[in-house]
N, C-alpha and C positions, 0 to 999 in steps of 0.2 A: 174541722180540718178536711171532712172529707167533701163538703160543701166545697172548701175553695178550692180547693185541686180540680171537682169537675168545675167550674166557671173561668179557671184556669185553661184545662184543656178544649171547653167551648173557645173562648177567646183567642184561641191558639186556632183553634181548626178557622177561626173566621177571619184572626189575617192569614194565613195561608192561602185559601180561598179570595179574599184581595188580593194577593198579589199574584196570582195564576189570570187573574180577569185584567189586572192589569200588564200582566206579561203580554196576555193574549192582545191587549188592545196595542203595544208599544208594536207586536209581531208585526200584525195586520197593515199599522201605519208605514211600515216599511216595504210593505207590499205595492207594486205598481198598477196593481188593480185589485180590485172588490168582487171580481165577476171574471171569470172565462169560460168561455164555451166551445169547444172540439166540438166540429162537425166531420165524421167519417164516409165518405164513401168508396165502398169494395168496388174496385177495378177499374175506379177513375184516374184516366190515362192522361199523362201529357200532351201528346198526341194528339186524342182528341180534342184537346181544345183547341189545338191550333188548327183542327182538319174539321171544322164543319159543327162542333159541339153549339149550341144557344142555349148559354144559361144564363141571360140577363144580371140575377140578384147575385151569383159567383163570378160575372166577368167585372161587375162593378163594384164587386171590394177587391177584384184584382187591381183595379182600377186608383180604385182611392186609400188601397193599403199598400201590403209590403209584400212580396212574394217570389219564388218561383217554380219555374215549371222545368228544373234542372235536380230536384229532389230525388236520389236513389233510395230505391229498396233493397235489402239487405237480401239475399239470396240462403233457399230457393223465394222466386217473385213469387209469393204466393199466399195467403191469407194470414193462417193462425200467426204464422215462423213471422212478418211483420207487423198486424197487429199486437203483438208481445211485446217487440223492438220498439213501438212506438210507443205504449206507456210503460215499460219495464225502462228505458235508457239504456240499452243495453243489444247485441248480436245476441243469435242463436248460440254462438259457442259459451257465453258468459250464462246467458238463463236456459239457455236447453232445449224450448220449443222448435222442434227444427224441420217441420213439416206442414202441410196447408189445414190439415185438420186436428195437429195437435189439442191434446186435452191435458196432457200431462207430461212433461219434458223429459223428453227422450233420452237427452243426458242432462249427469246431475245436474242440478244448477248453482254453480259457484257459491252464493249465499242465499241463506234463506232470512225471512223475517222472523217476527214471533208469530206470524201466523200459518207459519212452513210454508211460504213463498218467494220466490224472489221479490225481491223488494220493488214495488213502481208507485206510478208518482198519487196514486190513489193513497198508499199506506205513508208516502212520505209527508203529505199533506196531512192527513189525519195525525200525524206524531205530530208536527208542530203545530197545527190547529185543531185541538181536539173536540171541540164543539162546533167545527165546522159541517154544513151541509153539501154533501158531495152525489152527487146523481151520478147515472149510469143509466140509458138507454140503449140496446140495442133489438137488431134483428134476425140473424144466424145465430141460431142457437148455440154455435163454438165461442161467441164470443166471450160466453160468462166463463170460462175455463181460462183466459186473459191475464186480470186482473184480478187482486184481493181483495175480494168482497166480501171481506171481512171489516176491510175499512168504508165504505161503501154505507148511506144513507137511502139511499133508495136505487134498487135495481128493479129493470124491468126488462123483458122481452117484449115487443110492439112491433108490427106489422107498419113498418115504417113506407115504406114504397110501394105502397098502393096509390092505385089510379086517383082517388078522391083523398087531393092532400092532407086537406083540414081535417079531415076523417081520423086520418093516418096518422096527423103528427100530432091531433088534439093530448094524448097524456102529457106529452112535451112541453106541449103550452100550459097546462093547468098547474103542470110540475112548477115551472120557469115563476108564474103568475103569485103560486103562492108558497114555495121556497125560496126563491131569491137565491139559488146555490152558487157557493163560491167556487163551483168547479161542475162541468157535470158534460161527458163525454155521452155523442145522440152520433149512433155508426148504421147507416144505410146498409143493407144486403147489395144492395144493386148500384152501378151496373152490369155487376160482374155477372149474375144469372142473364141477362140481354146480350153481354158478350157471349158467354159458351154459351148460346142455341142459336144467336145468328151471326156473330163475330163482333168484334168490338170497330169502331165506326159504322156500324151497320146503320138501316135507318131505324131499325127497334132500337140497337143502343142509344143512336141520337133521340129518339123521340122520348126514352126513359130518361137520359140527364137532364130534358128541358124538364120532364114531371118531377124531376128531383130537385131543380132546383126550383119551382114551385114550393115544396116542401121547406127548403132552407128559406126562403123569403118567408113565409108562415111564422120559423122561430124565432128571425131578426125582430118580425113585427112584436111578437110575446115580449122577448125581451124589452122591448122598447115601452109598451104597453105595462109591462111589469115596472119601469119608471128609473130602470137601470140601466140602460143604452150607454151611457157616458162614461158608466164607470164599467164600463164590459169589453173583454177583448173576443173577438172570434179568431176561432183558428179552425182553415176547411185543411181538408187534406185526405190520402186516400194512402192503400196498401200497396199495391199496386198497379199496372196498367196491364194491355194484352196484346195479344199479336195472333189475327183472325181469330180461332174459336177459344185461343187458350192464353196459359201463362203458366209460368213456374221456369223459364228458360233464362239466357243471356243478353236477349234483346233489349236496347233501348225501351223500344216500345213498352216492352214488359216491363221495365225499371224506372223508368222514368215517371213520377208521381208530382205533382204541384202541394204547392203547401201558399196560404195565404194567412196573412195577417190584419185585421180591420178594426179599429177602433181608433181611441183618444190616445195620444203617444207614441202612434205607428208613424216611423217617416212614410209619408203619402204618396203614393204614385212612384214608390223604387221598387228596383228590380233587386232581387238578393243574389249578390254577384259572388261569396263563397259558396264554397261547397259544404251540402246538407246531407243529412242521411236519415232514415225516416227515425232513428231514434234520439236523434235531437231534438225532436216536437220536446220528448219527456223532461228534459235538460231545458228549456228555454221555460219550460210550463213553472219548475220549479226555479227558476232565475229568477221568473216575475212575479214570482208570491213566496221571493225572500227567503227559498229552502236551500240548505244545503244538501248535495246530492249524493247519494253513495259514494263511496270509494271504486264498486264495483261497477258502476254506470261509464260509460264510454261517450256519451253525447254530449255534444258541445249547445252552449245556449247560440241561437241564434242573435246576438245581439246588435248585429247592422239593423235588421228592423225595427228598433225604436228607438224614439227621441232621447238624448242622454238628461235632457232638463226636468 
């Protein structure tokens, strides 16, 4: 008797187990892509692209994606308080982070997760794909105080914007190469340090966005090489912009942020003619890998950008 009750309860845990694998495969199939990749960069201004910027490998998925360069920041314009907005889906008054070097939210944050976070789109992915591999790259050490990296398969701190790109972005690549992650967020420091010491359009800022996007052409190429290109969406985009040495104010300049869209299913070469707000990235991320989004998220998917077929 007591034989067939445990071969009972084996048999039991092994269709369960079938059908979580098969959940997970019905999930995924519903997914509009396999693969995306956020590329962040602090203090990359509207502005500047339109005054002087050369970024070759980010003007040509401007080019041959979806984008614009009419994206607001959510005030104050200034690092943590947007970075949070952008993967939280949410304002500072819902998750709390309300300042440029926030670590811990200054008011409460409306909801928390099970990992006493506000909820973003790291933890929302990990609940519906729970064996999924999810990366996290950054370079300002505020930024891991962000997101729940709890949910989070591989974090790293890297020395991304240094002069000698391949240097720089090599973990990125090796990550890219041999995870294959279905999500993995790679945020630049700069060129918000090039802005405050010489102003932003400077010729230091200018010459650091041409080395940064050196660096994003490096990880198109990884991906590509990693044999996922097809099934991979990029999405660049930044916190926000400046005005001469600084930011955190009401200007345009300082709010005005680009967001771009590149891959298979993007409409090609449109301009995104609603209005966005940087915590929509979080909202559109989880649009296209099938997730439904808090109740407490505020962001809208951007869905003019891709093809309905």
């Amino acid at each position: 008797m007591i034989k067939n009750k445990l071969l009972l309860a084996f048999a039991f845990c092994l269709c369960v187990g079938s059908l979580d694998s098969v959940s997970a495969k019905c999930a995924l199939k519903s997914a509009k892509y396999k693969h995306i990749i956020l590329i962040g960069f602090d203090g990359l201004s509207s502005y500047s692209l339109n005054h002087g910027a050369q970024m070759p490998m980010f003007q040509k998925m401007m080019k041959e994606g979806a984008y614009t360069l009419e994206n607001r920041s959510v005030l104050p314009s200034s690092s943590a308080v947007n970075w949070a907005s952008m993967f939280m889906g949410a304002g500072p008054e819902l998750h709390g982070y309300t300042e440029w070097g926030s670590k811990v939210p200054e008011l409460p944050s409306r909801v928390l997760n099970k990992n006493r976070i506000f909820p973003d789109i790291y933890s929302c992915i990990r609940l519906k794909y729970p064996k999924s591999e999810l990366g996290y790259f950054y370079e300002w050490e505020g930024m891991k105080y962000l997101v729940d990296t709890l949910a989070l398969s591989t974090c790293k701190q890297v020395q991304l914007s240094e002069i000698n790109t391949k240097v720089a972005v090599a973990p990125v690549v090796k990550y890219i190469n041999e995870k294959k992650p279905m999500f993995c967020a790679v945020v630049f420091a700069e060129p918000d340090g090039a802005g405050h010491s010489k102003g932003w359009e400077s010729d230091d800022y200018l010459q650091m966005v041409n080395n940064l996007d050196k660096a994003l052409a490096e990880i198109v190429k990884a991906v590509e090489n990693a044999g996922i290109l097809d099934e991979t969406l990029f999405i660049l985009s930044s916190d926000h912009g400046g005005n001469n040495c600084g930011h955190g104010g009401k200007t345009m300049k300082e709010m005005q942020t680009p967001i771009v869209f590149w891959g298979n299913k993007v409409n090609s070469g449109s301009y995104i003619k609603e209005s966005t707000m940087v915590f929509d990235i979080a909202s559109t991320i989880g649009y296209l890998l099938d997730i439904q989004q808090p109740q407490v998220w505020i962001g809208r998917p951007i869905k003019s950008a891709f093809s309905k077929k």
